[in-house]
C-alpha positions, -999 to +999 in steps of 0.1 A: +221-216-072+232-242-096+258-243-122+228-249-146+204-221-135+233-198-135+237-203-172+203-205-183+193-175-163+208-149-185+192-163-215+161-164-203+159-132-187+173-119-225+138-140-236+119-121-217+128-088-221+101-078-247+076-085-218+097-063-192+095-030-213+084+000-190+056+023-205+047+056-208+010+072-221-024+061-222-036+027-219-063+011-236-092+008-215-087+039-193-115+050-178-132+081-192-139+105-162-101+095-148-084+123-144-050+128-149-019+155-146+020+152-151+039+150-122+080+141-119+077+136-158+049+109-152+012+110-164-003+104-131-044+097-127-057+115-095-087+116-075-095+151-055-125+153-038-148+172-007-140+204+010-120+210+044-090+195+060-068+177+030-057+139+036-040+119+010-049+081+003-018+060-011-024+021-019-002-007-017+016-029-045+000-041-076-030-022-060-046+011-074-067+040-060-098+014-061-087+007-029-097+034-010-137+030-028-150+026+010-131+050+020-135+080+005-176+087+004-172+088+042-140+111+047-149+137+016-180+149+036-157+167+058-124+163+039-111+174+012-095+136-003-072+135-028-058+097-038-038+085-067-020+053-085+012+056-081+037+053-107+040+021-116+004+011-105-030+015-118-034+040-149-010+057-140+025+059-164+052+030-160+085+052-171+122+038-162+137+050-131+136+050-093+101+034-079+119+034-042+093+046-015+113+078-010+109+086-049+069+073-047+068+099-015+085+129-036+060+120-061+031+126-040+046+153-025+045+168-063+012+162-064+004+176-031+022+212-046+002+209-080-033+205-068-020+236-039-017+215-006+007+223+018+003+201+041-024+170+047-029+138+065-013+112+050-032+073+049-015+046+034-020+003+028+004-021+029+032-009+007+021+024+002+022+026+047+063+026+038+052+058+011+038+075+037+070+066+063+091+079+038+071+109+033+071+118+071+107+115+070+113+137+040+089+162+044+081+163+080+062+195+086+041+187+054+028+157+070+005+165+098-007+129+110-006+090+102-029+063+099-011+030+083-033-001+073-013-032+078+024-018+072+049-033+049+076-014+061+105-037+078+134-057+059+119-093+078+089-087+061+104-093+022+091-122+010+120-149-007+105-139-041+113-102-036+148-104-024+153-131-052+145-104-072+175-081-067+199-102-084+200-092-119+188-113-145+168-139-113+141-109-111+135-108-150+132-139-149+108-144-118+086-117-130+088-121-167+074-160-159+052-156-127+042-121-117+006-122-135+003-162-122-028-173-100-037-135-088-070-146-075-054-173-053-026-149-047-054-128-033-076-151-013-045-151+013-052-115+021-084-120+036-100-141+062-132-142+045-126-156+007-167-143-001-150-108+002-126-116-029-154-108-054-152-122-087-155-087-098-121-079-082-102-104-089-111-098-124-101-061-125-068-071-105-060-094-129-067-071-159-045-043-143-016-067-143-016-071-179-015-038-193+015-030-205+049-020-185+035-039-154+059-066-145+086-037-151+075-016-130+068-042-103+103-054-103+115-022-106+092-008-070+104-044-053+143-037-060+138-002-048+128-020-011+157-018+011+137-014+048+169-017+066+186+015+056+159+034+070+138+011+097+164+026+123+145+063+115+111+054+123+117+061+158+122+096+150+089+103+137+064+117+160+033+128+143-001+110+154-003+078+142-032+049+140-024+015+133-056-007+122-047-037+119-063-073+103-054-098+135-058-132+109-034-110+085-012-133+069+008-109+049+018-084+074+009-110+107-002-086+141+040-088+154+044-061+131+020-040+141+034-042+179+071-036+164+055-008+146+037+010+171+069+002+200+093+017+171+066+051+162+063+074+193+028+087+187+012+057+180-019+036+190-027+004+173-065-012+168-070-046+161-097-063+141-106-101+148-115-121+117-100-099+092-069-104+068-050-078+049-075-050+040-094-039+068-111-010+046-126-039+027-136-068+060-143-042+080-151-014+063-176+004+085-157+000+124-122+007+108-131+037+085-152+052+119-122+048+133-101+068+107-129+097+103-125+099+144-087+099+144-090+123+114-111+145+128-094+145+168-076+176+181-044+173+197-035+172+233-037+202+250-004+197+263+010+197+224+014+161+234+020+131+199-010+115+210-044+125+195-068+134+222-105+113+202-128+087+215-121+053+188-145+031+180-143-002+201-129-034+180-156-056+169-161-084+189-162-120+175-197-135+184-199-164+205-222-190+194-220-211+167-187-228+159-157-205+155-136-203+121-101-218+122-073-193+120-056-194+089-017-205+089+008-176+096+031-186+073+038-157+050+030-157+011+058-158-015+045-120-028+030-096-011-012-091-020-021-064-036 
């Protein structure tokens, strides 16, 4: 870094600071049939649906409970589902403090005790896969099985932006100047088919990354990302776990959904071809089939990690017609939503 940035840093991050402010309390434009209850001092919007088995739903970065729309019609039918924006994210509060996954994980485990739930399944995208991790780690026995969408959850996987962002006064800065710049394109490098990227969502995306306390959040969720303290754990984790997995997935590319399923002991990973970074969205029927199934499985009879359930076979890409060019691997300089 130059002798110039270096001074001109600290100024501008000083600039920007009126646009950093965390936030705490209603937002305008929150929907009307949101519900919401106060959890680990924050005002947290909630989603608790169905009857039976509980399974929790946890999004990724800059992403909200949305997410999981696909989702949840087909698991509340035999589930009870209960989903959430996490602190930080969506309408739920933006408060100063510790937006680590450990502390995201103790706040759904708040959540978990105030709506009566012992113990659940436990889904999770992106970021909100190193939630879940952390969850498993913390609270084992209240976290009876995995499934993990395209894992954020090693230290190679931070982009240059994010560990940029550490250094006091750089992250204001980055944040404060580009965190709400070119979402839509931002997005279009999560999936492998750009007609999925409605205009719709990339609208309500981009709206959600205005309201206020947003960028301090952000930063605040990115600096809490130190993978290589606790990567060496994952190993010790053995509750069933599925991996689904976008094979043209830019953000999180397939090698670390081998690494992931080589370092967790009851894990099986399922790959989908011509699909990016949400599988619940580009493949929405095969890969939430698969969930209900995995969901639903019993366990060995010999007590065994593995689930004993017949998946759904990975669609197969057809054969005629001329076949789309795979999209670079390079990764994005911030993760999608």
């Amino acid at each position: 870094m130059s002798s110039v940035v270096r001074a001109v840093l600290p100024l501008l991050s000083l600039g920007l600071a009126g646009c950093m402010a965390f936030h705490v309390g209603a937002m305008p434009g929150e929907p009307k049939a949101a519900t919401f209850v106060t959890v680990e001092g924050a005002r947290v919007r909630y989603l608790d649906v169905g009857d039976g088995p509980p399974v929790v739903l946890v999004h990724g970065f800059a992403s909200s409970l949305e997410t999981w729309a696909a989702v949840v019609p087909a698991l509340r039918a035999h589930h009870r589902v209960i989903a959430l924006d996490l602190k930080g994210f969506g309408w739920t509060d933006r408060p100063e403090g510790d937006y680590s996954p450990a502390a995201q994980a103790r706040l759904v485990l708040a959540l978990l005790d105030q709506r009566g739930v012992k113990s659940a399944a436990f889904v999770g995208h992106s970021w909100g896969t190193s939630i879940v991790l952390a969850a498993a780690l913390e609270a084992p026995a209240r976290v009876e099985r995995i499934a993990l969408y395209d894992a954020f959850v090693y230290e190679e996987q931070l982009p240059t932006f994010f560990t940029m962002a550490r250094t006091p006064g750089v992250g204001e800065a980055l944040f404060g100047l580009f965190y709400n710049e070119r979402p839509d394109e931002r997005m279009a490098l999560a999936f492998y088919d750009p007609s999925v990227l409605t205009e719709k969502l990339a609208e309500d995306v981009e709206a959600s990354l205005d309201r206020p306390g947003t960028r301090a959040a952000a930063l605040a969720a990115v600096r809490g990302q130190h993978y290589a303290e606790v990567e060496g754990r994952y190993r010790t984790i053995r509750q069933p776990t599925l991996l689904l997995w976008g094979r043209e997935d830019v953000v999180t590319p397939l090698h670390i959904g081998e690494r992931l399923a080589r370092d967790l002991p009851g894990a099986r990973l399922v790959v989908y071809p011509r699909c990016g970074h949400f599988p619940m969205l580009e493949v929405a029927g095969p890969s939430t089939t698969e969930l209900d199934a995995f969901l639903d499985a019993k366990l060995d009879a010999t007590g065994g990690p593995r689930p004993a359930y017949a998946p759904t076979p990975p669609p197969v890409a057809p054969a005629e017609g001329p076949a789309k060019a795979d999209p670079p691997r390079a990764a994005p300089e911030k993760e999608a939503p």
